[in-house]
C-alpha positions in Angstrom: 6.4 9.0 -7.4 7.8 6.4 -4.9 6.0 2.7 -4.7 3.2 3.9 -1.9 2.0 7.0 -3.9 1.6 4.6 -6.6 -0.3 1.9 -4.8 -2.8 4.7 -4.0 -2.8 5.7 -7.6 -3.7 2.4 -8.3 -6.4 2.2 -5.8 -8.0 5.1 -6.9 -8.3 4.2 -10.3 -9.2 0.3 -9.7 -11.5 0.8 -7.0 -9.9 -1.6 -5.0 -7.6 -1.4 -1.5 -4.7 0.3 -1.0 -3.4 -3.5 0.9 -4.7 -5.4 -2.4 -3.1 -2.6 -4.9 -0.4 -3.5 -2.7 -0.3 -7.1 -3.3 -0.9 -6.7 -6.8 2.0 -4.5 -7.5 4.3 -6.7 -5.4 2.9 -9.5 -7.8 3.3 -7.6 -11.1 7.2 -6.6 -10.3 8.3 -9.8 -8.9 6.4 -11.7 -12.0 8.8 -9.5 -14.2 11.7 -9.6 -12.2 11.1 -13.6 -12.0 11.0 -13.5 -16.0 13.7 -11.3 -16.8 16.2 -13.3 -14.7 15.4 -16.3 -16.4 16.3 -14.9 -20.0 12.8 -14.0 -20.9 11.4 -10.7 -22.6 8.1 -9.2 -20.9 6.6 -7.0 -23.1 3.4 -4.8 -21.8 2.0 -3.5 -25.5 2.0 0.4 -25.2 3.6 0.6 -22.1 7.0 -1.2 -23.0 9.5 -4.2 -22.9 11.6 -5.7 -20.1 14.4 -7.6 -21.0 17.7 -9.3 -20.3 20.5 -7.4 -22.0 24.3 -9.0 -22.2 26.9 -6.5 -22.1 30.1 -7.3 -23.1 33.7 -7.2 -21.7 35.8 -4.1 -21.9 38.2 -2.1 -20.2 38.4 0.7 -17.8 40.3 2.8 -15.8 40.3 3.3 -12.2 39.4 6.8 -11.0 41.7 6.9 -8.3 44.9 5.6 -9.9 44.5 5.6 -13.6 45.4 2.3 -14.1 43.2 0.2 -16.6 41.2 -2.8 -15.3 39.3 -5.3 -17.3 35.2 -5.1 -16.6 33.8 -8.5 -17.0 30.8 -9.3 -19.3 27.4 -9.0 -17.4 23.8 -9.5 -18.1 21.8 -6.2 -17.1 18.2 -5.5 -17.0 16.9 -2.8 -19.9 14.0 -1.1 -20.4 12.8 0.1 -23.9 9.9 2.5 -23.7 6.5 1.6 -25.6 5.1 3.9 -28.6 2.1 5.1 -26.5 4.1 5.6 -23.7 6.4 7.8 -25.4 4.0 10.1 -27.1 2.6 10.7 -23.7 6.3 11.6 -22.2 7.1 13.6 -25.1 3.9 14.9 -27.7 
């Protein structure tokens, strides 16, 4: 499902405009986007939790050569799946 076959989904089911579905979509992902850079954990209660997630420095090797290379440590975005949302993947 790419982002327009889900702003009709959420048309459909909210009785509301594909333009403001739209909107509110654009609102919802930037709102968590906005949240998550900052450090902060969003958590949507049977759906699941958005948060920062600090990797830490290692090494690697380059695929071409072989040779190792030190990876920095990053922050990444992670996802952790909610219970409800995970009995409906997987009964």
């Amino acid at each position: 499902m790419n982002k327009q076959e889900l702003v009709d989904a959420i048309a459909a089911k909210a009785s509301v405009t594909k333009k403001d579905a739209d909107i509110i979509l654009s609102a919802i992902t930037e709102a968590i986007i906005e949240a998550v850079a900052e450090g902060d954990k969003v958590t949507l209660v049977g759906f699941g939790t958005f948060e920062p997630r600090d990797r830490q420095a290692r090494e690697g090797r380059n695929p071409s050569t072989g040779k190792p290379i030190k990876i920095p440590a990053t922050t990444v975005p992670g996802f952790s799946a909610g219970k409800l949302f995970k009995e409906k993947v997987a009964p």
